[in-house]
N, C-alpha and C positions, 0 to 999 in steps of 0.2 A: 504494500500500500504506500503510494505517496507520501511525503510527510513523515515517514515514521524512521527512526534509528535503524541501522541495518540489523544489530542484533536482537530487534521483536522479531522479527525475521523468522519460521524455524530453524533454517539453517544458521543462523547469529547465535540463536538461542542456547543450539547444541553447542556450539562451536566455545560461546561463554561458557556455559559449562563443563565444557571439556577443561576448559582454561585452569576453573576455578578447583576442577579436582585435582588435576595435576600440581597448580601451586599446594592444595592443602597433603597432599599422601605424597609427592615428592619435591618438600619444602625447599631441601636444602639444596637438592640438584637446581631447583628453579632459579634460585639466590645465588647459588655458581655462574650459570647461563646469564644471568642479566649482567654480575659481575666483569665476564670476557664478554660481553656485547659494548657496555662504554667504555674500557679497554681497548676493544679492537677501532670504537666509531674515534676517540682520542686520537690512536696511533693515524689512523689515515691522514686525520686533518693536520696534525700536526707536521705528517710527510708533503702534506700540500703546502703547506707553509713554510718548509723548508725551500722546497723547487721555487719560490715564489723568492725567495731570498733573505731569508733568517736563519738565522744562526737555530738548533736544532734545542737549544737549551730556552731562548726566546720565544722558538717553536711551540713547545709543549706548553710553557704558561701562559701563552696567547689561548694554546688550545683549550685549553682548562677552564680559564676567565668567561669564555665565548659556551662551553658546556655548561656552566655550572656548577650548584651545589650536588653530587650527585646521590647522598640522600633524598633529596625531594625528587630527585628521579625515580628512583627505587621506591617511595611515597604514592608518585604518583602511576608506576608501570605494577603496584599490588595493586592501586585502585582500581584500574584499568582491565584484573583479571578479578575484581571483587574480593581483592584479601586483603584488604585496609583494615576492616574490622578485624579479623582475624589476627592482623599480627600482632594487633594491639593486647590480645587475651592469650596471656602467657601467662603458665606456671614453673615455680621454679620451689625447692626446696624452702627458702627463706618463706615463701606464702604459708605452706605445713606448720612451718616452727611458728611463725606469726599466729596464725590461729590457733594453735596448740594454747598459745599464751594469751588467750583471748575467749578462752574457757571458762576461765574461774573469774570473770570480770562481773557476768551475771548468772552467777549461779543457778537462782530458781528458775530462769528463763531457759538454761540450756539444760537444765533438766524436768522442766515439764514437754520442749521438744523432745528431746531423747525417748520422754516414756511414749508419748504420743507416736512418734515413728516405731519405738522398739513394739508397737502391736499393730502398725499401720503396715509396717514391712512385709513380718509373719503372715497377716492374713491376705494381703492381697498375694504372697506366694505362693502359700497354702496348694490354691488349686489346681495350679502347674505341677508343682512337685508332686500333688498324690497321683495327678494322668501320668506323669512319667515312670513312678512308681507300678503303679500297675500292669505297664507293659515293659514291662524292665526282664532282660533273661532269666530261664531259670539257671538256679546255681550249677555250675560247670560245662555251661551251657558260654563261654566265650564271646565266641562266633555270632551266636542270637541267629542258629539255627532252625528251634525245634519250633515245630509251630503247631496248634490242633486245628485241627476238622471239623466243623460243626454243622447242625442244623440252625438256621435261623426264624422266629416265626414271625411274618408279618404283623398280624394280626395281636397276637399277645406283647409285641416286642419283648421277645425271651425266648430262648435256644430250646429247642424242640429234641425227644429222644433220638437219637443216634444207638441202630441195632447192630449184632453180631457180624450179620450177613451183610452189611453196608460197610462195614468195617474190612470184611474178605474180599467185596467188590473192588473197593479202594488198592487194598494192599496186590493185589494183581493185576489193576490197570495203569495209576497211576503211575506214571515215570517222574517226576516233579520231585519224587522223597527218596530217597535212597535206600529208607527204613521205615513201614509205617507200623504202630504197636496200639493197644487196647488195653483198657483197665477199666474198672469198676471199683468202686467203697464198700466197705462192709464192716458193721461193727458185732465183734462175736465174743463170747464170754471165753476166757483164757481163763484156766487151772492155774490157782496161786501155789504158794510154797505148801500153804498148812490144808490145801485141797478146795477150798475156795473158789469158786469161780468171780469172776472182775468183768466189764467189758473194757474191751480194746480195741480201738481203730485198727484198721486192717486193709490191704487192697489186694483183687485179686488181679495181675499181670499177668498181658502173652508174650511169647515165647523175647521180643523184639524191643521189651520198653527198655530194658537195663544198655542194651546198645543205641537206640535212640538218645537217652540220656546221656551216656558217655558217661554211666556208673559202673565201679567195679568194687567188689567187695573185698573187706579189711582180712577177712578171714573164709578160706571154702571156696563156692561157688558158688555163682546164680542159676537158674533155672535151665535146663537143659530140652531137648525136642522128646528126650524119654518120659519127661515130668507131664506131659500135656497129653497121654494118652489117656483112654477112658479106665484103665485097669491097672494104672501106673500108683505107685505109692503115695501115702499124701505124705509131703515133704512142704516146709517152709524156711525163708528167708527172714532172719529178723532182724532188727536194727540198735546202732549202740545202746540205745536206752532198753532195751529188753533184754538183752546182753548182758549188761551191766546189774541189773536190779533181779535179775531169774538169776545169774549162770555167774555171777559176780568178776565178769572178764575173764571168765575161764577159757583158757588155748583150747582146752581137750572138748566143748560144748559142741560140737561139729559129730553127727550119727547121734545126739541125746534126742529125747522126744517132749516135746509140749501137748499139751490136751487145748486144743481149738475147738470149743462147741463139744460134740460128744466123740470125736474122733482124735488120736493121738498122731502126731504129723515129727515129722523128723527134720531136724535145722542141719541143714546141709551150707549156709553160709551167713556170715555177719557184715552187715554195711556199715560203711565210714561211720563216724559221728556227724551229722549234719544232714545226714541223707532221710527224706521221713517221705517221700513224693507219696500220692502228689499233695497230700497238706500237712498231715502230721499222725502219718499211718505208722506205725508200731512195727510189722510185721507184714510180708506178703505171700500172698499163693500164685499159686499156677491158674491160670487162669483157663478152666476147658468148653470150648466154644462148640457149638452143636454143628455150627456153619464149618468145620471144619474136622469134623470125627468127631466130636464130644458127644455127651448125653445131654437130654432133654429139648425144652424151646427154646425160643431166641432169648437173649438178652439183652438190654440196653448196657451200653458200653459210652467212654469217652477215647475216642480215637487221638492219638499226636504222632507224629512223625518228623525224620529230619530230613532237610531239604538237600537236594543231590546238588555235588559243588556246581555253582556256576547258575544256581537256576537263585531268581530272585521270589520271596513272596508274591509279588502282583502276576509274576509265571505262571507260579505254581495255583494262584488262584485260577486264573484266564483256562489253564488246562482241567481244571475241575468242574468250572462253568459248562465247558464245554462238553464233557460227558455225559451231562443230564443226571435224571434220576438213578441209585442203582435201579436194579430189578427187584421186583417186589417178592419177598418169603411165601411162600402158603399157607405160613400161620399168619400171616398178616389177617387184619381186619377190613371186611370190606370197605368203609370208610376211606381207610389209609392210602388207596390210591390217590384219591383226589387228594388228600392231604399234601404227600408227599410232592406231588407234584407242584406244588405252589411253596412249597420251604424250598430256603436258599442256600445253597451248601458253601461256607465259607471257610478259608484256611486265614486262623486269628492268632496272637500268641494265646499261649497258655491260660495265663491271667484270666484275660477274655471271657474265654471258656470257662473258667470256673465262676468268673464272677458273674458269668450271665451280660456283659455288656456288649452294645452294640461292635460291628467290626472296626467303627471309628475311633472305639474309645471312648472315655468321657467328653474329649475335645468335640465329640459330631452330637454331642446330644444337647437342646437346646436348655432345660434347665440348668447343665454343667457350665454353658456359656454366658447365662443368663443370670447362676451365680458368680463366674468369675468376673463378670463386668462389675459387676455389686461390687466385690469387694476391693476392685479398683478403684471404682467410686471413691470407698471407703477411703484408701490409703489417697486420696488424691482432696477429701474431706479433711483430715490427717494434716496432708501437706500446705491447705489452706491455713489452716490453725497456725501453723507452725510458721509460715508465712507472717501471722498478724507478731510472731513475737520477734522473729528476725526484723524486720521491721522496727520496732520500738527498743532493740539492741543498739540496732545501729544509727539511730537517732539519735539516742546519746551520743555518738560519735560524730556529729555532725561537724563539729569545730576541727575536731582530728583531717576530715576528710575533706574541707574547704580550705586547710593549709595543705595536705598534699596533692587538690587540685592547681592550687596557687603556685607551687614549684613544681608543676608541669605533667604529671600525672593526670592519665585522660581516664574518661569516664569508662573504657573498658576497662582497664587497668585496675581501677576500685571496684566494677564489680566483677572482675574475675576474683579479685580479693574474698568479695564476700563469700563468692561461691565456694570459695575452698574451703571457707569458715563452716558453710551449714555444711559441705560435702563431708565433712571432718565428721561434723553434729550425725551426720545420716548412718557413716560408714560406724561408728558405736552405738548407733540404735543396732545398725541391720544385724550387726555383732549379739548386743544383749538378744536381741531378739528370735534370733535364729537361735542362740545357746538355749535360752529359754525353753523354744520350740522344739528343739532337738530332747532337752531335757524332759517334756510332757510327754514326747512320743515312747520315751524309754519307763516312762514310772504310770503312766494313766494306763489301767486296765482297758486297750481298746479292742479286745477280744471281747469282753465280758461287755462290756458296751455294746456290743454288736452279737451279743444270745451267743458266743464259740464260747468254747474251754481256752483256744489258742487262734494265732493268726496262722495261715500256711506257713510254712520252712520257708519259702518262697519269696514272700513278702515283707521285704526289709524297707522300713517306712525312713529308718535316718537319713542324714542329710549327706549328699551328694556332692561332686565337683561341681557338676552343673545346676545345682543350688544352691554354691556360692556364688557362683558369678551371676548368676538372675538375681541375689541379692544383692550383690553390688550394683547391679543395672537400675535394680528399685530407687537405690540411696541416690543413684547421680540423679534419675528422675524427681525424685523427691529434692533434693538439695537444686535443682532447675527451676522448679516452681517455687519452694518457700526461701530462696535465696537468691535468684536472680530476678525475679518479677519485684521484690522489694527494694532490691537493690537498685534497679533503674529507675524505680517509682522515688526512693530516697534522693539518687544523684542529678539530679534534674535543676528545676532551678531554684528551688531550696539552697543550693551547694552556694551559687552565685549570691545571692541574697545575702546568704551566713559570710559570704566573704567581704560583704559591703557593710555587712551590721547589720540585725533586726528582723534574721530571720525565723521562726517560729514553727515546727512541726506538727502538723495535725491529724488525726489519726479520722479515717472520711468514716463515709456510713456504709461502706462493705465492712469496717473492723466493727464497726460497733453493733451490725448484722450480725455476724459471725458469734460474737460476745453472748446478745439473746440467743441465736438459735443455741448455743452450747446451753446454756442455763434452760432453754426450754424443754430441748432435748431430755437432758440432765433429768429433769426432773418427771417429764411424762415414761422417761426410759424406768426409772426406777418404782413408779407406781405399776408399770407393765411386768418388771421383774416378780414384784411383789405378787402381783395380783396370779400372774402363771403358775410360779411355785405354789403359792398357795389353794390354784383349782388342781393343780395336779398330785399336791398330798393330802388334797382334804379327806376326810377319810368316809362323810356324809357322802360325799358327793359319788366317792368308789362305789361305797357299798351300794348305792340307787343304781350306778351302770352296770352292776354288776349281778344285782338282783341273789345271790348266795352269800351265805357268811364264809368267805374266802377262805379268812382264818382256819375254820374247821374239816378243809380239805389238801390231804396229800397228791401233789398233779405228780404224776408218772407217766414217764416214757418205754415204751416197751417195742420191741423190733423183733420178727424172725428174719435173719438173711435169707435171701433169695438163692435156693442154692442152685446144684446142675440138674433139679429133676426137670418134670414137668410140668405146663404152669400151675397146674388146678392144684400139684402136690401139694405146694407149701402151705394153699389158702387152705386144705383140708386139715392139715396139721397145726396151723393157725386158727383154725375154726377151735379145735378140740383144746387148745391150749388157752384159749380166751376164755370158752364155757369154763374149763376146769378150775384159771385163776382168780375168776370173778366169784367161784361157787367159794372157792377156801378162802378167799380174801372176805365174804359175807358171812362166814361162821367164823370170825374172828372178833375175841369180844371187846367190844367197845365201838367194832366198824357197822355204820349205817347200810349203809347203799355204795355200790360202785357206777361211776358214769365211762361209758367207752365214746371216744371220737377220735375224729383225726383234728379236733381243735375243742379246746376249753376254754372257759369264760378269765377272761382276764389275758385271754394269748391271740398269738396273733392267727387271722380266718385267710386264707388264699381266694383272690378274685377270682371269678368270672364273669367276663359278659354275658349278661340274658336279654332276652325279647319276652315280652308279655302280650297274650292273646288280646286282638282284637285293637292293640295299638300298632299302629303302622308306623315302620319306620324306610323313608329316603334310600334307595340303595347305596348313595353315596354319602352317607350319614352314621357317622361314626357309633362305633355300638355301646351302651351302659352300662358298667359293672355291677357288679353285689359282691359280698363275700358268702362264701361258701361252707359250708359242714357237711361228714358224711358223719353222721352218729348214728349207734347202735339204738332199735326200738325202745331203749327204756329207759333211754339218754336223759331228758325231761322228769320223767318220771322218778330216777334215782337223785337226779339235781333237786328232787321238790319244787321244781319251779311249775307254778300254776298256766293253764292251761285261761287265757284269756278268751279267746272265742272260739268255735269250732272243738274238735280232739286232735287227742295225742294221736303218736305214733300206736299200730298194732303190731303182733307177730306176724298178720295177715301179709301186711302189706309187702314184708321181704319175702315170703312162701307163694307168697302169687306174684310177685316180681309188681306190686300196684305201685304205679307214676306218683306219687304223693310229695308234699311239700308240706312244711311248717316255716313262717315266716317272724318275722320281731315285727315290734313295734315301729321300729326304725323305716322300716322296710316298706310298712303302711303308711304312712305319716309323709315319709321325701320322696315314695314311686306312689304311691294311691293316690296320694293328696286326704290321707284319713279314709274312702271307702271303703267300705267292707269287702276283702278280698277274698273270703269263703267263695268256693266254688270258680275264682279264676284261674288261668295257666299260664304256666312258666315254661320256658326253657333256655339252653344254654349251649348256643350255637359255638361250634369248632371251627376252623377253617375249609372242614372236607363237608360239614352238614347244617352250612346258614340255613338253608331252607328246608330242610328237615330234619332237625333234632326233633328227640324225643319231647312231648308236653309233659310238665309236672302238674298236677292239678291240688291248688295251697287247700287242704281241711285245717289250718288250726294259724293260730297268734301267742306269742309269747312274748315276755318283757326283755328288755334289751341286751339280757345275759353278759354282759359285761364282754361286748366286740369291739365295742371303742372307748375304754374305759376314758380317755381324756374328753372325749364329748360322744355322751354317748346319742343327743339327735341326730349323729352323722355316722351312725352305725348298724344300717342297715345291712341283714342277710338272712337267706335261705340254709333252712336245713332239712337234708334230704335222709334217709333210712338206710341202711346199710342190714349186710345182713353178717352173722357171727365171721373173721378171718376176712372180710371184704377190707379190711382197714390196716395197714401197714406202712411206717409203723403206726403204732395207735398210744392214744393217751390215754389212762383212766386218772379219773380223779375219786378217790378213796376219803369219803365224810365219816369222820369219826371221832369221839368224845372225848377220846385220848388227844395228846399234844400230837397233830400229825408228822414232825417230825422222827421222832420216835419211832415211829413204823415201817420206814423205808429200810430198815435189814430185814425185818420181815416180810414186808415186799418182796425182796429180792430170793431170799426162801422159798418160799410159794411158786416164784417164776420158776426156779430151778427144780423144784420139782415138778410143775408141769410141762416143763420140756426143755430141756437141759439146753437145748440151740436158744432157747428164748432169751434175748438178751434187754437185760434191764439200762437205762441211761439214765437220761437227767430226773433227781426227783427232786421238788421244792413246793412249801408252803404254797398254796393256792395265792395266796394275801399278798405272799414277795415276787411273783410274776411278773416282771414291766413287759409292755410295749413299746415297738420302737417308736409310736408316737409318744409314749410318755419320757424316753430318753431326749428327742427331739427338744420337748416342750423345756425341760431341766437344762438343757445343754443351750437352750434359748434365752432361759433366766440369768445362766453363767455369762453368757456373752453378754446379755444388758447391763450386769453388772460392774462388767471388764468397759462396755462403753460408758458407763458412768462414772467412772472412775477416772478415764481419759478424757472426758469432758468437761470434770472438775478440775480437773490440772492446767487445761487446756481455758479455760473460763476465767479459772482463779489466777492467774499467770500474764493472762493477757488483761483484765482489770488491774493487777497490780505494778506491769509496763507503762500504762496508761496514765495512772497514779500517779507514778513515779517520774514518769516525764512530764507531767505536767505540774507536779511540787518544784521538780526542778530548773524548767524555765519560765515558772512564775515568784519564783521565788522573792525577788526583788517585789514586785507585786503583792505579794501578803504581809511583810514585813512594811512596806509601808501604810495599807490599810489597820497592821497589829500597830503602829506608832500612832495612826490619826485616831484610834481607840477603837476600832472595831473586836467585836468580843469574839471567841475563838468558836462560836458555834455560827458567827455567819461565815469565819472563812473556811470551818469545816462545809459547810452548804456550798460556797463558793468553789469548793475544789470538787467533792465527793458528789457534787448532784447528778454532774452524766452518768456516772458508775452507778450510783443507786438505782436511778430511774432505769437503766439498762437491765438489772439485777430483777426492779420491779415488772417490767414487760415481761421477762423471760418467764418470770413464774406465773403471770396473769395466764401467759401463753400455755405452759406446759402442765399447767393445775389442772383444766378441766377437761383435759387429755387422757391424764392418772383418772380422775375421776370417771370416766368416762369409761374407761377400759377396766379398771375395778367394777366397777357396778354390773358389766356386760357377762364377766368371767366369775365374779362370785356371788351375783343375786341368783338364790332359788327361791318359788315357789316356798312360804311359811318360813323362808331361814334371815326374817330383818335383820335380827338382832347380830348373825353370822356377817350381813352385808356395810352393817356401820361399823361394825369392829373393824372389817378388813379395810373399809375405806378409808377410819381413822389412821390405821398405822400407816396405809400407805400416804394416806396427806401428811402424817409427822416425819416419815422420810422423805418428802418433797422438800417440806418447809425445812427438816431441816440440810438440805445441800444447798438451800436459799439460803440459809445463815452461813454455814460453811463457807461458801465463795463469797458472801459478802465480808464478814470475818478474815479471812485471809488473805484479801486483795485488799482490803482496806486498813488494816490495826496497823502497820510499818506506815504506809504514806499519812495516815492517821496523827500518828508521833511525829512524824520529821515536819510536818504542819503546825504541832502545837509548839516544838521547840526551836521554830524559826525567831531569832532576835532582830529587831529594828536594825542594830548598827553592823550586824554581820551582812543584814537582807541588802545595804546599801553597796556592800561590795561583789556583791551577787552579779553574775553573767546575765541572767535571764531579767 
């Protein structure tokens, strides 16, 4: 276009920033080249002046005089490539040790930033390092070769079973893996010292995982092609900790035998220490596949393999794609075709696979991104704060930095300065806080938080190389906003003024924004704290979702593994072991009733989507959940929980196979809208039978059995009938009079006697059950109060900045109003009113917030007097972090105001 500089140009434009990278990544080559360029243009002219008739000494200082200063050249050929600004922002050592010593100047100031970043850092890193964590190799895995195979399901988003025969399909068509192997879990009661049986984690391997893995054992061997026949010995592999705690490190434990379930198996090899794959299994078997000579039906398996050299994952994916489905079993279920047809078979890591996450990762999934922006926010919230007190630092320093703009120091130069002052601030946050965090991940139970005994072997949560340096990138980011945006804001024309006299520092209405929202925050954060903790321990509130007296029931977990029979065996033998331990467990004196399901009140229900007759739904209209129960017909019945409308379950209905449903309250109330659902239908379409699954048709209503103990009107679900050994594993919950603790050796008794394979797991007080919404809710209280904390420092820090720079360039100012007799309560008014008034918004703001959110989460229905208690406590910890930050930002500027003297205030700066 006309008119315009050639480099808007595209081509200028590149061409400038070719320039401009060149000067900045090969500086000093640049500053060579320009160097031999006036050099060389010198030498000519001066040769021209020479032929011209001068003396060569004449020469040169002619040519000099007629060049120039050739700094301002070099001034003006970086401007030229856009590195003016740039070369003016340099660091050097002297800038470290200057900050260093510019630490202890304002103490509270540079340690309410500190604490403020040392949580602002942690959490906006947080979410990066647990995605990379999770796909991280497994151990001995280098390379980050081994990768698993899965099913993927659209529909549920969640990995779909993976069979025997899909697993043999794979390992003989595939060329992508060089190895591919199969396992399963199983937990079996192991024979103790004094005859006892225990359960232990366990996994059964084929012939190919211990070479996939690139495991060898410390002592023996691993499993051999002899071990996988149908009529082969049972032999096991076990690992240091079984080793160690059975066989006490014995060399000679190799041909001994253990008792696994009712069979005695022989330890032919022992693994490394460290070795537990794939989560934290004790011991492994052989693993005998029907798809491949074994006995019985299919089984579901998890397939991994290693990748053949030279082939990359997206290869190896692209040639699995293209295979299609394996070929379908003959046991398969008619269903299962279409099923299968529409699951996506992906090669993920490991991780992946067990955690059930998409093949992106947490990175593809938008909640995951939707928190990590949050806590960006956060740390960028964080760096605002920290912002308003670099700022009010370096105000004070005003005088300092308009005499060394005065002998020639430019205004990058001062705020590169600053920046290396907050960079300084940043890099012992990112430090505390990372120590910190590294230190929670080692000592907080996050197994036990998340319902395991342990984390996988697998999953090592500490901190990384590449979680240092992401926290170092945090710190520069953060020291970029709260140290350079103030910086430029301070050096501006304040500088110049201060250098003429009579300049005066103001702090606008972003800082004094910032000031209330903290206080407002502050204080609705911590009525919010209050008020969650307190619906989620209340103990009224439990016992109404929950509809049992908790307390008087033992929950038990009970499993048979799935062995090599055939399918119907186990549930036959599962049937006879339920009948028998429910019959001994109810002639036991003190015990009430036993209830069987695969979910009890206070635990958590697995979703599914349903459709309900006669409501039509969009084909392209996403489906509804519920949560789901399969409990035994007397389920209800042995919980005592009353039968609201309609009946209970019969024995009719599992011997005639009758479609039946019982539904909660829940369930009526947020899918009915309150009608009466007697005599409506349910169902719960899969991916292979949207349009015809089975109808359930609802006979009965019960109260909200304790599904969503944190709220229980958002806890609607169906429960359907099961008939005896349908349920694996299964939980009973055992009501009785006795302390149910107490009972769980006796439990475990009864299991073994009615079937030595039946293996007994977790048992606990009904009452001490959480939910992971209830860990949620607590883990939400911790953080309100972790942000109320930082907000108080942050609040109280920057009020007392504020204070403090305004005592001190009015000083002169009050001491002449304390000489004309002004009394010490108008120039406390005079100083303290913005702060007040600031203090006083914030809390106008954030009172009826608390109030607001108290009222919602612990008014019930007849419980007033429950609702003013809570509300009171929480408005006296509102009220008091309103005195707190007033108090603390005020009592120091408070003092240095009353003990300002007339004839000191005359030789005052300000």
């Amino acid at each position: 276009m006309p008119g315009l500089p050639d480099w808007v140009s595209v081509v200028g434009f590149v061409a400038r920033a070719r320039s401009m990278y060149r000067g900045l990544v090969h500086r000093a080559e640049v500053e060579l080249e320009m160097r031999e360029e006036f050099r060389h243009h010198l030498a000519e002219r001066a040769d021209d002046l020479v032929r011209n008739g001068l003396t060569p000494d004449a020469a040169k200082r002619r040519a000099r005089r007629e060049f120039g200063h050739e700094g301002t050249h070099r001034e003006q050929a970086r401007e030229a490539m856009g590195l003016a600004s740039f070369a003016q922002l340099r660091f050097s050592w002297l800038d470290v040790k200057l900050g260093l010593r510019m630490l202890p100047k304002h103490p509270m100031l540079n340690l309410a930033a500190v604490f403020a970043l040392a949580v602002g850092i942690p959490v906006g890193l947080a979410p990066s390092h647990l995605a990379r964590v999770l796909e991280a190799p497994l151990p001995g895995d280098a390379d980050d070769r081994v990768r698993a195979i899965r099913h993927w399901d659209p529909l549920s988003s969640g990995v779909a079973p993976t069979w025997d025969d899909e697993f043999t399909f794979w390992a003989q068509t595939l060329r992508s893996f060089s190895s591919l192997g199969a396992c399963r879990t199983s937990v079996h009661n192991l024979a103790s010292v004094d005859g006892r049986a225990a359960p232990a984690a366990g996994a059964q391997l084929s012939a190919s995982v211990f070479q996939v893995l690139g495991a060898r054992p410390s002592l023996g061997r691993v499993f051999d092609a002899g071990d996988f026949a149908a009529d082969a010995p049972d032999v096991v592999v076990i690992g240091h900790g079984l080793w160690s705690s059975r066989f006490g490190q014995s060399p000679d434990v190799l041909g001994r035998t253990i008792r696994i379930g009712r069979n005695l198996h022989v330890v032919v090899g022992v693994m490394p220490d460290g070795f537990a794959f794939p989560t934290n299994e004790a011991f492994w078997l052989p693993l005998r596949l029907a798809s491949v000579g074994g006995v019985g039906g299919r089984m579901r398996v998890q397939v991994l393999g290693r990748l053949a050299d030279g082939v990359s994952p997206r290869e190896a994916q692209a040639e699995l794609s293209s295979q299609g489905a394996p070929p379908l079993a003959s046991a398969a279920s008619g269903n299962e075709a279409g099923e299968r047809a529409r699951l996506r078979a992906e090669v993920v890591p490991f991780g992946l696979l067990y955690l059930g996450l998409p093949a992106g990762g947490l990175a593809s999934m938008p909640e995951f991104r939707f928190v990590q922006a949050l806590m960006f926010v956060l740390l960028l919230v964080a760096c605002g704060n920290v912002a308003m007190l670099v700022f009010a630092g370096t105000a004070t320093r005003l005088r300092e930095i308009a005499i060394r703009t005065s002998l020639g120091a430019s205004r990058a130069r001062i705020v590169s300065q600053i920046f290396v002052e907050t960079f300084l601030l940043a890099v012992i946050a990112a430090g505390v806080g990372v120590l910190v965090f590294d230190w929670a991940l080692d000592h907080v139970n996050l197994a036990g938080l998340a319902g395991e005994s342990a984390l996988p072997y697998w999953l090592s949560l500490g901190l990384t190389l590449e979680t240092a340096v992401t926290a170092l990138a945090f710190a520069a980011v953060s020291a970029t906003v709260a140290g350079v945006m103030p910086a430029i804001a301070i050096t501006g024309r304040a500088v110049a003024q201060n250098i003429r006299g009579g300049s005066r520092i103001r702090f606008g209405r972003v800082t004094g924004a910032l000031v209330v929202a903290d206080i407002a925050v502050s204080v609705a954060a911590v009525g919010m704290a209050f008020a969650v903790s307190r619906h989620a321990t209340d103990l009224q509130v439990t016992n109404r979702a929950t509809g049992i007296p908790a307390s008087e029931y033992l929950a038990v977990e009970l499993r048979l593994p799935e062995g090599a029979g055939a399918p119907n065996s186990w549930r036959v033998k599962l049937a006879a072991a339920q009948r028998e331990l429910v019959a001994a467990l109810e002639r036991e004196p003190g015990v009430r009733r036993v209830a069987v399901g695969d979910a009890l009140p206070r635990m958590e229900h697995r979703s599914r989507p349903y459709e309900l007759d006669g409501v039509d739904r969009a084909p392209d209209a996403p489906l509804r959940w519920t949560r789901l129960a399969n409990v035994d017909v007397d389920f209800l019945d042995a919980l005592e929980t009353p039968i609201l409308s309609g009946r209970d379950f019969l024995r009719t209905d599992v011997e005639e196979d009758s479609r039946v449903a019982i539904v909660n309250t829940a369930f009526v109330d947020r899918v009915l809208d309150g009608r009466d659902p007697i005599g409506r239908r349910v169902r719960f379409p899969t991916l292979s039978n949207t349009g015809n699954a089975s109808w359930y048709e609802i006979v009965g209503v019960v109260g909200p059995l304790g599904v969503n103990v944190v709220n229980a009107d958002h806890g609607e679900a169906v429960y359907l009938p099961a008939a005896p050994g349908a349920i694996n594993p299964m939980l009973m919950a055992v009501h009785t009079v006795m302390p149910p603790a107490g009972l769980t050796s006796r439990v475990r008794e009864l299991a073994m006697a009615a079937d030595p394979d039946l293996v007994m797991g977790k048992a606990a007080v009904l009452s001490d059950v959480r939910q992971g919404d209830w860990y949620l809710v607590m883990g939400l209280a911790v953080g309100l109060v972790v942000l109320v904390g930082v907000l108080i420092a942050l609040a109280t820090s920057g009020l007392y900045a504020m204070l403090s720079l305004s005592v001190t360039e009015r000083t002169r100012e009050i001491g002449i109003r304390a000489a004309l007799g002004a009394s010490h309560r108008a120039l406390l008014i005079t100083i303290l009113k913005r702060s007040v008034v600031q203090i006083g918004l914030g809390a106008v703001i954030g009172l009826p917030i608390a109030t607001r959110v108290v009222f919602e989460l612990t008014g019930t229905p007849g419980g007033g007097g429950s609702v003013l208690q809570s509300m009171a406590v929480a408005l006296g910890l509102s009220m008091g972090i309103v005195a707190l930050v007033g108090l603390s930002s005020c009592l120091v500027p408070t003092r240095r105001i009353l003990a300002i003297q007339a004839s000191e205030a005359m030789h005052a700066d300000g």
